[in-house]
MARLUMBA-288543 format. One record per atom (N, C-alpha, C): residue number from 1; residue in three letters; atom name; x, y, z. Coordinates in Angstrom, 3 decimals. Layout:
# residues N
num,residuo,atomo,px,py,pz
NUM,ALA,CA,X,Y,Z
...
END
This chain:
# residues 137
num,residuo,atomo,px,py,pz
1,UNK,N,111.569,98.606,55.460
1,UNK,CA,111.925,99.977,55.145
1,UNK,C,113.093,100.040,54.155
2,UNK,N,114.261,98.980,54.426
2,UNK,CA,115.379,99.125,53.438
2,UNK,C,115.167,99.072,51.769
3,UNK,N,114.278,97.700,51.656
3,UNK,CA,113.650,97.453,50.621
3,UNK,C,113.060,98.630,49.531
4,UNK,N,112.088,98.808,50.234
4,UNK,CA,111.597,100.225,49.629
4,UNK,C,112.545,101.660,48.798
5,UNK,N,112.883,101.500,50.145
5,UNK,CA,114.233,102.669,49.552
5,UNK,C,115.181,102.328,48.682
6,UNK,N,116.252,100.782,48.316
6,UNK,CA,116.733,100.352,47.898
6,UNK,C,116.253,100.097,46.382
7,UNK,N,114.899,100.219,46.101
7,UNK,CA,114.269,99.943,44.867
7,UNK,C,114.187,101.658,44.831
8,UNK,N,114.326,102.504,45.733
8,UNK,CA,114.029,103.886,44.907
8,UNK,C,115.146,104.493,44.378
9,UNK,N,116.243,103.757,45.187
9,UNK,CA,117.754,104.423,44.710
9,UNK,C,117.859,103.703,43.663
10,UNK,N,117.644,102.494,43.073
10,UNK,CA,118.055,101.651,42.278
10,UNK,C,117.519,102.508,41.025
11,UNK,N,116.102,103.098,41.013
11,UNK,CA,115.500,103.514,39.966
11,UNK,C,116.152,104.889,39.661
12,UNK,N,116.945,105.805,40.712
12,UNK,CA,117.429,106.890,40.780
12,UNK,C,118.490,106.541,39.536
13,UNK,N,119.674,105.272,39.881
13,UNK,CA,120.493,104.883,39.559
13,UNK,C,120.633,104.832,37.693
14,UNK,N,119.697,104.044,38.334
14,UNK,CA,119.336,103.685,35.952
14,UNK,C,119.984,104.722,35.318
15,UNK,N,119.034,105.978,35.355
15,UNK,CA,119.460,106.670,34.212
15,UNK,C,120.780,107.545,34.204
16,UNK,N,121.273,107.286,35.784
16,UNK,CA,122.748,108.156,35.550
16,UNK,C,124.177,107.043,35.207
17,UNK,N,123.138,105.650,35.008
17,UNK,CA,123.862,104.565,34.327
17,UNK,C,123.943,104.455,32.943
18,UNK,N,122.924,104.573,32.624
18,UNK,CA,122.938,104.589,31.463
18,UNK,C,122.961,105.879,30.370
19,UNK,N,123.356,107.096,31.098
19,UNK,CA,124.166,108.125,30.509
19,UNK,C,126.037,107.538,30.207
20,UNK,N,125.701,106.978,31.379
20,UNK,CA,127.528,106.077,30.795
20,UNK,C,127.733,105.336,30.478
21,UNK,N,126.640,104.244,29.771
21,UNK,CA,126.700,103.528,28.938
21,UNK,C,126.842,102.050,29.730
22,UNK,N,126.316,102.372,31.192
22,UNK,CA,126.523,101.089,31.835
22,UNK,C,125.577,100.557,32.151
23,UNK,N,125.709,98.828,32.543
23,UNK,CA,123.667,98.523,33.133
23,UNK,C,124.029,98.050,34.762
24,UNK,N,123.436,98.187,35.893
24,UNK,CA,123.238,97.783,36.619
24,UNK,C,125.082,96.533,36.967
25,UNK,N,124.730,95.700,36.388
25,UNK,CA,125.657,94.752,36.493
25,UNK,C,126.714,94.853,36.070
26,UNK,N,127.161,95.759,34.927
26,UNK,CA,128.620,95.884,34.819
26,UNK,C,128.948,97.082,35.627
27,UNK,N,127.876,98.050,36.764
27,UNK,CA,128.598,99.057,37.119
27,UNK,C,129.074,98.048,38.778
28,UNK,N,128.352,96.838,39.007
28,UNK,CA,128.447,96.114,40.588
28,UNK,C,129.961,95.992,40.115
29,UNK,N,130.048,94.906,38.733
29,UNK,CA,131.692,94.842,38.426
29,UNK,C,132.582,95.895,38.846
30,UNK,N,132.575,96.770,37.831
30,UNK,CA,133.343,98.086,38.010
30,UNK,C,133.712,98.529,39.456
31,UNK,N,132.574,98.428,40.132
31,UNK,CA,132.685,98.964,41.145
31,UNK,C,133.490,97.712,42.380
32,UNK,N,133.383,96.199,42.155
32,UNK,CA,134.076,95.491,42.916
32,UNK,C,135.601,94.877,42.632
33,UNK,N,136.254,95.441,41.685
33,UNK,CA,137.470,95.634,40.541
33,UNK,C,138.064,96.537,41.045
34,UNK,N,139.669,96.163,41.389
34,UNK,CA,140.711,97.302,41.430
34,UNK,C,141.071,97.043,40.290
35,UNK,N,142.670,97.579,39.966
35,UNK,CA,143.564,97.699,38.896
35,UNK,C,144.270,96.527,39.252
36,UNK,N,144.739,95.858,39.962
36,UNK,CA,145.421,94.352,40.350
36,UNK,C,144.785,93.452,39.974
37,UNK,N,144.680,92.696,38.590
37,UNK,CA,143.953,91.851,38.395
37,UNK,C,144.111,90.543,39.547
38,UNK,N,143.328,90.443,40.625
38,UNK,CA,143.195,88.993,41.445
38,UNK,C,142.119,88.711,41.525
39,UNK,N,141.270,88.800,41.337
39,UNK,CA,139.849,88.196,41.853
39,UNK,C,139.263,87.444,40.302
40,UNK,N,139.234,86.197,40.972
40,UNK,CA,138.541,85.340,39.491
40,UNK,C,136.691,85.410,39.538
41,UNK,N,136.755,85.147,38.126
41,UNK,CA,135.327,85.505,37.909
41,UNK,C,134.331,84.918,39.020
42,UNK,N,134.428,83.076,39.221
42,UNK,CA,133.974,83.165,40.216
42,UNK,C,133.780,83.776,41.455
43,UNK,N,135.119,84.264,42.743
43,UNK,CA,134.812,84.950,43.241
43,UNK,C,133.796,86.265,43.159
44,UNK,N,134.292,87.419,41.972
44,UNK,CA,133.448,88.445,41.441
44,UNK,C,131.765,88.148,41.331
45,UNK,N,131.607,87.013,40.972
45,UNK,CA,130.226,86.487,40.875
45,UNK,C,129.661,86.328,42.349
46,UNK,N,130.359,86.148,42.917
46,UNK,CA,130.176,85.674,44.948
46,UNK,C,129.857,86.972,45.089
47,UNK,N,130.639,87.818,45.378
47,UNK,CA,131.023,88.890,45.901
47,UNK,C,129.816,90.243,45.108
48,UNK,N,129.562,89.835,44.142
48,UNK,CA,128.188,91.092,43.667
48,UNK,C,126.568,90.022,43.537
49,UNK,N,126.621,88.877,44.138
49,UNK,CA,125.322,88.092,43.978
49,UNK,C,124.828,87.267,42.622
50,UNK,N,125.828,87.408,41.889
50,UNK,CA,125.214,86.862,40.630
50,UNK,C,125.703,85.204,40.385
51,UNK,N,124.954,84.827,39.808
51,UNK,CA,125.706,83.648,39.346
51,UNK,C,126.699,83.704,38.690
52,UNK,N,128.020,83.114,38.179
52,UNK,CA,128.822,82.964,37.697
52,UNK,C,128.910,82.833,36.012
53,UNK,N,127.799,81.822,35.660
53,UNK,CA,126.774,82.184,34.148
53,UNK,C,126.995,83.356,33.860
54,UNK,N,125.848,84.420,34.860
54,UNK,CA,125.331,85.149,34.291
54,UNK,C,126.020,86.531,33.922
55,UNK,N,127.358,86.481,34.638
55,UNK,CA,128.058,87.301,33.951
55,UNK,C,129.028,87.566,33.693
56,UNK,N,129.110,86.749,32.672
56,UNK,CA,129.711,86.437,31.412
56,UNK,C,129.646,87.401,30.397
57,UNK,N,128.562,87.426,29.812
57,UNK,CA,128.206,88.644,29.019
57,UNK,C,128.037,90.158,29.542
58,UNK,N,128.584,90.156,30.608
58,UNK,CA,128.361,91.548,31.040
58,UNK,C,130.395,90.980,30.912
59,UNK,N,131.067,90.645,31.340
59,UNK,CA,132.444,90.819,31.497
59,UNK,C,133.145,90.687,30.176
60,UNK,N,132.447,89.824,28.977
60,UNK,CA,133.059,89.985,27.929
60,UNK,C,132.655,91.354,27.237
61,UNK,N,131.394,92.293,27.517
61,UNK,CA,131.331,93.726,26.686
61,UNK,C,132.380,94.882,27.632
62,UNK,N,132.286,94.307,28.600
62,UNK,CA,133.440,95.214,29.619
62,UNK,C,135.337,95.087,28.950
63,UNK,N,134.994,93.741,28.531
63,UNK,CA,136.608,93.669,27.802
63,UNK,C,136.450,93.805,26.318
64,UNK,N,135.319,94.659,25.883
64,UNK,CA,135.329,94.556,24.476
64,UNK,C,135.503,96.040,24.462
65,UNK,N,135.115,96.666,25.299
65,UNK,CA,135.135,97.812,25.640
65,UNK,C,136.373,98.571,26.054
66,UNK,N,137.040,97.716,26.648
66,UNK,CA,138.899,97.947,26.966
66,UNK,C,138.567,98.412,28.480
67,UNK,N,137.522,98.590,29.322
67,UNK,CA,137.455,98.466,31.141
67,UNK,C,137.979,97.506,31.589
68,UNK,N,137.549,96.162,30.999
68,UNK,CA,138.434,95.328,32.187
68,UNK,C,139.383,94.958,31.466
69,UNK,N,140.161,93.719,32.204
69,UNK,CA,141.351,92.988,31.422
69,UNK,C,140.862,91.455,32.082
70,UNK,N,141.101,90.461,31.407
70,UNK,CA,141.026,88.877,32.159
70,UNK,C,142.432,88.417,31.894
71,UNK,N,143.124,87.874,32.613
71,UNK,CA,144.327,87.048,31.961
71,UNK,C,144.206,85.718,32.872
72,UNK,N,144.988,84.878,32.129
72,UNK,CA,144.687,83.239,32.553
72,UNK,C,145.652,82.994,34.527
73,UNK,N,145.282,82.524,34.761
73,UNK,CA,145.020,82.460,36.508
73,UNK,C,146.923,81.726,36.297
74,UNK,N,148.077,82.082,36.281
74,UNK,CA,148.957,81.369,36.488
74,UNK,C,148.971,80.174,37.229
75,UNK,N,148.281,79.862,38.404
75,UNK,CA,148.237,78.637,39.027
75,UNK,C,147.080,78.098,38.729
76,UNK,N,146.145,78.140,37.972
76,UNK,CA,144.856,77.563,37.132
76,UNK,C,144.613,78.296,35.970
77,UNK,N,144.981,77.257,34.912
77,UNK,CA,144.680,77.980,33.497
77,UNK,C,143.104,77.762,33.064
78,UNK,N,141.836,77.270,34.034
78,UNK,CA,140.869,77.487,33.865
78,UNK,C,140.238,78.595,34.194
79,UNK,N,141.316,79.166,35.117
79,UNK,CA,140.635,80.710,36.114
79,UNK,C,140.965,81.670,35.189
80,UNK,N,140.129,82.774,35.201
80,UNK,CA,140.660,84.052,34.482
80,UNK,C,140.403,85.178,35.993
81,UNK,N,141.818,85.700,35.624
81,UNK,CA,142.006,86.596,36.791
81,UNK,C,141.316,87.789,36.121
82,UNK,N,140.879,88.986,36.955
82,UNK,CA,140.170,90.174,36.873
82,UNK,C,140.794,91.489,37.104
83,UNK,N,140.611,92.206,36.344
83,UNK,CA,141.244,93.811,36.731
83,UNK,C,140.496,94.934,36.022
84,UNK,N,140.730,96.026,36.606
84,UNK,CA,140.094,97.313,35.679
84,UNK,C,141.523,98.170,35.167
85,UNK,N,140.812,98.234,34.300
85,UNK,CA,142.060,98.980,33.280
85,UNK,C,141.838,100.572,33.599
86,UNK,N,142.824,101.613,32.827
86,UNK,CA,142.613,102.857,33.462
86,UNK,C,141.250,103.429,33.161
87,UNK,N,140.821,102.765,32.209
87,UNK,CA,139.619,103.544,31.135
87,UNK,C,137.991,103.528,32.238
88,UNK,N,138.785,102.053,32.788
88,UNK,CA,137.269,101.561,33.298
88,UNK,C,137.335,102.102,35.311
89,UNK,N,138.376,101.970,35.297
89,UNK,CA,138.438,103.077,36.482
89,UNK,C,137.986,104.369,36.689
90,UNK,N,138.597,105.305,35.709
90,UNK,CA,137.654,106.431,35.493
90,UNK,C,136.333,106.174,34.969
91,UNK,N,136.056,105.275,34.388
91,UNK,CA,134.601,105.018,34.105
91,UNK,C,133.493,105.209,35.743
92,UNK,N,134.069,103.890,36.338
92,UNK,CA,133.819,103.718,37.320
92,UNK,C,133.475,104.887,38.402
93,UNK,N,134.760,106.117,38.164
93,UNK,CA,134.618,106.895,39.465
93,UNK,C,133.909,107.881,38.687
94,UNK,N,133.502,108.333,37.288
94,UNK,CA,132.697,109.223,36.965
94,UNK,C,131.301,108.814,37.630
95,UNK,N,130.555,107.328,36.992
95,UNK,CA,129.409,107.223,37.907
95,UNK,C,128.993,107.344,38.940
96,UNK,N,130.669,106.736,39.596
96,UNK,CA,130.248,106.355,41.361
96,UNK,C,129.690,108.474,41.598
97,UNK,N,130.652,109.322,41.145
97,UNK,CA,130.663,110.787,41.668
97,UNK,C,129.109,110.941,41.323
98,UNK,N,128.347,111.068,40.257
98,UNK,CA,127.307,111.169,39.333
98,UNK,C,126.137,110.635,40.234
99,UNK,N,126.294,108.967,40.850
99,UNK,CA,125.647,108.329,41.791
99,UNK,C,125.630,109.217,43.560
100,UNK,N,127.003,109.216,43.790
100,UNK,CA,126.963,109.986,45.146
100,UNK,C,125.806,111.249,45.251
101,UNK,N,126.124,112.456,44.040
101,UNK,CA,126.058,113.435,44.163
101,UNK,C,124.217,113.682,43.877
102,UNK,N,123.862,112.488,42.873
102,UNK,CA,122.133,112.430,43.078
102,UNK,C,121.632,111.582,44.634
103,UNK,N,122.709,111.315,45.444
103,UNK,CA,121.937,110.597,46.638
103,UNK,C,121.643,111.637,47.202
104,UNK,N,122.863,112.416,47.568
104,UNK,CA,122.880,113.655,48.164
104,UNK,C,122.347,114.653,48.099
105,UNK,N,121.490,114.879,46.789
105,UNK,CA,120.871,115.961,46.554
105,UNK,C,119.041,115.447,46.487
106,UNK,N,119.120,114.241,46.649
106,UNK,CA,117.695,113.749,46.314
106,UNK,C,116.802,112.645,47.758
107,UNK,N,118.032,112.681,48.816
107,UNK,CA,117.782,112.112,49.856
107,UNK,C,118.538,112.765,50.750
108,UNK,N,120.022,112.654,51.041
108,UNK,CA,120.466,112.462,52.201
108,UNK,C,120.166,114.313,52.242
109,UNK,N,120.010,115.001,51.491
109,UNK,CA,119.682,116.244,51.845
109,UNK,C,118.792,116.548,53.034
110,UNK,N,117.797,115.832,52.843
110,UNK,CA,116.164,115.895,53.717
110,UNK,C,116.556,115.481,54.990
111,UNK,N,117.512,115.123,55.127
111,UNK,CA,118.688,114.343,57.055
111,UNK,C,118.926,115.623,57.523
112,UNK,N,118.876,116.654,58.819
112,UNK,CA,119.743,117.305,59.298
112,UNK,C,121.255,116.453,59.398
113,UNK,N,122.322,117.315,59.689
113,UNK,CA,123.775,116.847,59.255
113,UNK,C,123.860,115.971,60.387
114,UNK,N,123.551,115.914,61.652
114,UNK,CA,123.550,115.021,62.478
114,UNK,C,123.062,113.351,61.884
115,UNK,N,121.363,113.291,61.790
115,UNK,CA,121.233,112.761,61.233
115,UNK,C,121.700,111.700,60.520
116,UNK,N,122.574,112.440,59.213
116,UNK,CA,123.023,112.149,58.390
116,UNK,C,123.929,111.337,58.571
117,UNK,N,124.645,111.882,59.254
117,UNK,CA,126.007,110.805,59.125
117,UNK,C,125.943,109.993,60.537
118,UNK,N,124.694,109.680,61.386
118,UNK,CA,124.672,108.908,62.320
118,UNK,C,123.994,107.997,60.860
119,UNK,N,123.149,108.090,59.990
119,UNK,CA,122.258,106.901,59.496
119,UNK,C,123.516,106.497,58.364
120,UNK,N,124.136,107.575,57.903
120,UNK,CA,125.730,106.618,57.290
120,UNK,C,126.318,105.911,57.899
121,UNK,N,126.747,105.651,59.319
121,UNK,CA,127.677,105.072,60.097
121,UNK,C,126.775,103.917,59.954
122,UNK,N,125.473,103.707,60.197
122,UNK,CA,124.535,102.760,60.674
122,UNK,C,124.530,101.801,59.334
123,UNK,N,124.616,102.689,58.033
123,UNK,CA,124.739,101.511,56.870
123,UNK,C,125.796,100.892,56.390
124,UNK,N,126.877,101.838,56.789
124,UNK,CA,128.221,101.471,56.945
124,UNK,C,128.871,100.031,57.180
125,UNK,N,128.049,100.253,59.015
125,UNK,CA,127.843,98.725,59.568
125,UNK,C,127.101,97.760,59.422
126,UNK,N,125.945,98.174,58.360
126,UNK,CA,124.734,96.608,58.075
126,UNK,C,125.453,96.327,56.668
127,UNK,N,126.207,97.466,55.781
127,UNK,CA,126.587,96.999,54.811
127,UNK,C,127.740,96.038,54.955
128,UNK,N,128.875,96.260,56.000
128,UNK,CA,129.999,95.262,56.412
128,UNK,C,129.251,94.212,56.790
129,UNK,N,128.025,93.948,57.537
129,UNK,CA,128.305,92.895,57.663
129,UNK,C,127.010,91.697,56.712
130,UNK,N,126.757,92.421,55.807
130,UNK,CA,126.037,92.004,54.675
130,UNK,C,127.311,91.105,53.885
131,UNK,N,128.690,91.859,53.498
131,UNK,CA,129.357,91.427,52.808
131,UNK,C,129.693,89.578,53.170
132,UNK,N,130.080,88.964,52.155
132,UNK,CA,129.816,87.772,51.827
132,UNK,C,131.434,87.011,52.217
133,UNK,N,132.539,88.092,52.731
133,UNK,CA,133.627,87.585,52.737
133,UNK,C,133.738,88.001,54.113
134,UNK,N,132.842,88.827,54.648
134,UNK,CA,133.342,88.983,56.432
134,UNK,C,133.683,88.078,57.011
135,UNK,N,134.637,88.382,58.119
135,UNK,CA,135.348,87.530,58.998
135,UNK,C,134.308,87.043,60.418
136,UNK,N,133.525,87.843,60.642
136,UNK,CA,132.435,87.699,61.738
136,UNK,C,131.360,86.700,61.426
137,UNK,N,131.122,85.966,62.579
137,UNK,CA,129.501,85.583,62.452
137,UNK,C,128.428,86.152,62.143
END
């Protein structure tokens, strides 16, 4: 059942991505990026599923663009540390709003409010413990 749905939001997604000029993979960035540059590319690559390769070219048009910033890892000058700059922050929270506001109007609408935020709590918790850095078994 997740599947299904996950490929329908994904397709929802596209085009209010690419009104902002983003693809799929630089919005996972954006979206796993504070303003504190700490997280090295590897990690970032862990942490949104991608290989470490593969995005590369999504992080160098993000810094060509002036969203992110890389600077060299002070305790490893092979690491490049990660951050979002102000530009790519608001980048970021225009989509994320743009993304929310077509879930809401194109799914979670069809939930009575009960519903609703019992099946939020429920993804809440498969999404924590999906994540790749949880502390749990």
């Amino acid at each position: 059942m997740i599947g299904p749905l996950g490929k329908a939001l994904m397709n929802d997604e596209l085009p209010i991505l690419q009104r902002h000029g983003l693809s799929m993979w630089a919005y996972a960035v954006l979206s796993t990026l504070d303003r504190t540059p700490l997280r090295t590319q590897a990690a970032l690559a862990q942490a949104i599923g991608a290989d470490k390769t593969r995005i590369i070219a999504t992080l160098d048009d993000l810094q060509d663009r002036g969203l992110i910033q890389r600077e060299p890892d002070p305790e490893d000058r092979r690491a490049r540390l990660l951050g979002l700059t102000a530009a790519g922050e608001r980048l970021r929270d225009a989509a994320k709003r743009d993304i929310q506001r077509g879930e809401d109007e194109n799914w979670l609408a069809h939930l009575p409010d009960d519903e609703r935020d019992t099946f939020l709590r429920a993804l809440a918790t498969l999404a924590a413990r999906a994540r790749p850095d949880r502390d749990e078994p």
